[in-house]
N, C-alpha and C positions, 0 to 999 in steps of 0.2 A: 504494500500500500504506500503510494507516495506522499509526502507530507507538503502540503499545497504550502504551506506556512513562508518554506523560500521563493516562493514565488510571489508570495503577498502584495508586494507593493507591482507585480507587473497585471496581477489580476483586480488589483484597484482601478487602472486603466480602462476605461469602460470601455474601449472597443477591441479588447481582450476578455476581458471578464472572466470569471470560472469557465463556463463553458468553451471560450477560446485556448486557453489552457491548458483545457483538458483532451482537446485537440493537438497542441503540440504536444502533450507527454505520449500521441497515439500514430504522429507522424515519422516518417524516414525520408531524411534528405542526403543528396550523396553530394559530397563538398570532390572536385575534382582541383590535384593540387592542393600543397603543406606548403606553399611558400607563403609572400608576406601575405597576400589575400586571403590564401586558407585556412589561414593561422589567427586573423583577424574573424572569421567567419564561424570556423569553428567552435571559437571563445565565446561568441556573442550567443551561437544557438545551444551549444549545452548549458550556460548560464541560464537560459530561457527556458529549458524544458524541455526542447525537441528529444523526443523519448530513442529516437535511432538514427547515427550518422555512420555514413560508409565513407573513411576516408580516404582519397587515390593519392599517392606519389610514387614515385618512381628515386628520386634523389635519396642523399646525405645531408646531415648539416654538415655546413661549412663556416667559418668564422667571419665571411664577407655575410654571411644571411642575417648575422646579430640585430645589424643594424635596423629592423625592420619587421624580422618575422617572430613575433612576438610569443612564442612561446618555449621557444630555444635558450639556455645558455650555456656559456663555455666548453661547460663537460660534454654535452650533446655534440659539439664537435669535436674535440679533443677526441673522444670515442668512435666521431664519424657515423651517427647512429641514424638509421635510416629516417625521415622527416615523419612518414606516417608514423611510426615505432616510436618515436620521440613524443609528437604531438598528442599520441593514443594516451600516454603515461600522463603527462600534463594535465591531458584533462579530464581523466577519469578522476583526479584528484581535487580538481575543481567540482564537479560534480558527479558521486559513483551511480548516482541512477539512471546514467546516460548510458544506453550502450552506442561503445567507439569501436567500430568495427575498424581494424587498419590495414589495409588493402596495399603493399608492397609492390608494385607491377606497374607496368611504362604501361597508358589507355592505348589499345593501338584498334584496329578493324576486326579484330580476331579474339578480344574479349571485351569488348565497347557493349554491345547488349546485353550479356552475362552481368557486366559491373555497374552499369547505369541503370537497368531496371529494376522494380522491385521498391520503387522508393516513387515520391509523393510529388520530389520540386530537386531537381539537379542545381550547384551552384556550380559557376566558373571559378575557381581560382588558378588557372592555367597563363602560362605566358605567350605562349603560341597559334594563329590560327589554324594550320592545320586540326591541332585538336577542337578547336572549339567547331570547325565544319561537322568532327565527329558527332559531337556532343547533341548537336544541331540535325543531323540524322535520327539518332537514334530518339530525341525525344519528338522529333513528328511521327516517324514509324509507329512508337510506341503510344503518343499522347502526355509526355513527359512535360511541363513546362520546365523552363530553363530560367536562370539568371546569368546576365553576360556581365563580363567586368574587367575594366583593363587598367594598369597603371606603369605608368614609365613619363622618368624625369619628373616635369612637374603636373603633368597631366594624366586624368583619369578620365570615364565614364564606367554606367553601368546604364542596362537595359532589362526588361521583363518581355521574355520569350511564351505566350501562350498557345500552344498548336490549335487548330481552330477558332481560336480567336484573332488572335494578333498576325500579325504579318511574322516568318520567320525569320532568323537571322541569316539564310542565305538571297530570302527576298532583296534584304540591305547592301549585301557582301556577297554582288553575286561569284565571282571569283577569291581564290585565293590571291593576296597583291604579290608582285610579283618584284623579284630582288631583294637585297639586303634590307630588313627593315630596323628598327629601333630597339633596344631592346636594353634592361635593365642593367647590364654589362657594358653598352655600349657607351650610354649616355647617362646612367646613374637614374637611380629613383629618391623620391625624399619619404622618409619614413611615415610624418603625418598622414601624405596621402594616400598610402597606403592605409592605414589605419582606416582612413575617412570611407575610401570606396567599399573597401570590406565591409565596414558597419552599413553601409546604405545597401549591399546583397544582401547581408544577414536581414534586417528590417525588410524587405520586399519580400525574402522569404516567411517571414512573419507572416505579413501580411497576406501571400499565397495561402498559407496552412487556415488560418481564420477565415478564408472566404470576406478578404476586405479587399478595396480596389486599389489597384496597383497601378507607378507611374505608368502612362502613354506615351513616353520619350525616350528617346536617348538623350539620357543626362550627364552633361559633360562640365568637367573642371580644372582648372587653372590653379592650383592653390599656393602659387608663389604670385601670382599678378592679381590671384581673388577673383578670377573673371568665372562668368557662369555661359552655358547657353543649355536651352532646352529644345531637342529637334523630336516633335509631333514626329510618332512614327505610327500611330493607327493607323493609318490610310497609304502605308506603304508596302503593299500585296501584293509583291511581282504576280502576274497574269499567268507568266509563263514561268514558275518557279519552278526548276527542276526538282525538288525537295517539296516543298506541302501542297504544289499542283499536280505536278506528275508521278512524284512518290518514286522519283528516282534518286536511290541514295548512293549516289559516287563515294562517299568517303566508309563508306561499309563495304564496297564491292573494292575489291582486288586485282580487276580486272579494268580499272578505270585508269584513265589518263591524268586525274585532282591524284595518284597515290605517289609518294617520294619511298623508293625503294633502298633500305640500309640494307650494304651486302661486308660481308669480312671478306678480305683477299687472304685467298690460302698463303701462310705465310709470309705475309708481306705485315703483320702488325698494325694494320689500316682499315677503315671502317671507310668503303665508297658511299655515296651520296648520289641518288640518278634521280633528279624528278622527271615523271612522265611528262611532265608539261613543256612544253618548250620552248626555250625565254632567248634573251644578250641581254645580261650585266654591263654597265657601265663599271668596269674594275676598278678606274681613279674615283670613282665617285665613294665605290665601295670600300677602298684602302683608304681613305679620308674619314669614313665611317667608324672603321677599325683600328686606326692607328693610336689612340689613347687606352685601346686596349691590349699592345702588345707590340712586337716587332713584326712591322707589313713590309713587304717587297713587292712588288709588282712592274711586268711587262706586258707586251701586247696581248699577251697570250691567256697568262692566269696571275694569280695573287698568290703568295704565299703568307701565312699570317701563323705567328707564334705567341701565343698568351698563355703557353707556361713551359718550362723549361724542355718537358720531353714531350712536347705536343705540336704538330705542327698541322695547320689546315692549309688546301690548297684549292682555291676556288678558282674553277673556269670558265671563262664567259659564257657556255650555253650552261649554268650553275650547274655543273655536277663540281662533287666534293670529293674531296680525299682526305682524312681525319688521318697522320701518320701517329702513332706511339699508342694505339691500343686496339684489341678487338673484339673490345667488349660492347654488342649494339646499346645496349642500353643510357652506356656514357656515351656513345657517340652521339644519340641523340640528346642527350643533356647540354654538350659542346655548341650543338647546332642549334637548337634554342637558346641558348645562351649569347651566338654570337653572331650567329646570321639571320635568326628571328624566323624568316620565313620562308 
């Protein structure tokens, strides 16, 4: 029997109330991503009551994460302990009548509807669009709604995904962008806003589980210049959405041209990089991008880039990748989020 009593002052709240409440001690949300978002997200919904979180990461703590992902310290990385494994411990201590399920495993097309179903309201805390495409399949397929959410540098947004209701998020996004994009490694994040965006996923997710009405926008923020804007997305239904029109989900199918294929080279200690899609990188633009991150070279041909001592990437203008000093997929793909974004 749960004791309503710590919740007291959220069920004073009239448009929670007991009965809302008691709806989140009966909901399951899947928080995708332990970084600074999920860690933000997590804290707010087992504080609240959400009676079951599934949480996804695939990473480590590291000591560059301190700065931000709020449930980590020292020892977590000194140890190197996997984020959901860390995050799981944290907050079963904060509250033990949550159950934290912690889900160890890179989200990929091959257990995307195994790991995302089964639950009420999916959060983003992912850094990447390819996954967020995933994410975006799997809850129209299924009828999932989603929270989307993004933060780098000093800028965020988040958005509320409802599958027959709202427009989806490939409506918005109908491609994945193409090239080297931004990304917390590249250009830094600031830790408040991180905090901020996470709290306003958690709170929508509230919202979802109570059956109260959720933003209409992509709501977006500035929080070093203070600026706001709110972009009306109700009325923005692609016609011809490949995803909630046609119920074609490219980022589940294996056999689609949206999939970027990590292969190991026998021997060679190198994780290749091939997207099916096919792009030209501007390289100066992208060695400009990367150069505060590391030691870049570049010629007509490809970029070499080194951001740590026994690792080197080598990107080529149609972006296929060569990860040299490991071949283990899972960190490769951590590298590649990490540095080339998209």
């Amino acid at each position: 029997m749960v004791d309503l009593e710590r919740y007291s002052r959220q069920i004073l709240f009239h448009k929670i109330g007991e009965e809302g409440q008691r709806k989140l001690l009966r909901s399951r949300v899947a928080v995708v991503g332990a970084g600074a978002l999920g860690t933000v997200i997590s804290n707010h919904l087992v504080r609240s009551g959400v009676g079951y979180i599934r949480l996804i990461d695939r990473d480590v703590v590291e000591l560059s994460n301190l700065q931000r992902q709020t449930l980590f310290d020292e020892e977590d990385a000194r140890l190197e302990l996997p984020k959901a494994a860390a995050a799981q411990k944290r907050l079963n201590k904060i509250n033990s009548s949550v159950v934290v399920d912690a889900v160890i495993a890179d989200l990929n097309l091959d257990n995307a509807e195994e790991i995302l179903t089964g639950v009420d309201v999916i959060v983003d805390g992912t850094d990447n669009f390819m996954t967020r495409f995933l994410i975006n399949d799997v809850s129209v397929k299924f009828g999932i709604p989603w929270i989307h959410g993004a933060a780098v540098s000093s800028r965020g947004m988040f958005a509320v995904f409802k599958p027959g209701i709202t427009p989806c998020y490939r409506c918005l996004f109908p491609q994945v962008p193409q090239g080297t994009g931004e990304t917390c490694d590249t250009v830094g994040v600031l830790s408040p806003l991180t905090d901020i965006i996470g709290s306003f996923q958690a709170l929508e997710t509230l919202k979802l589980i109570v059956a109260a009405e959720t933003t209409q926008n992509l709501e977006q923020i500035d929080v070093w210049d203070l600026s706001f804007l709110q972009m009306d997305i109700s009325q923005g239904k692609n016609p011809n959405c490949p995803a909630c029109v046609h119920h074609q989900f490219e980022f589940l199918d294996r056999s689609s041209q949206q999939q970027m294929v990590f292969t190991t080279l026998c021997g060679r200690n190198t994780v290749q990089v091939n997207p099916r899609m096919k792009q030209q990188l501007d390289l100066k633009r992208t060695a400009a991008s990367l150069s505060k991150s590391g030691k870049v070279a570049v010629n007509e041909f490809l970029l070499r880039f080194s951001p740590e001592s026994d690792i080197s990437i080598v990107i080529f203008k149609d972006a296929r990748v060569l990860i040299h000093g490991i071949n283990d997929l899972t960190k490769a793909k951590s590298l590649y989020a990490k540095y080339i974004g998209n």
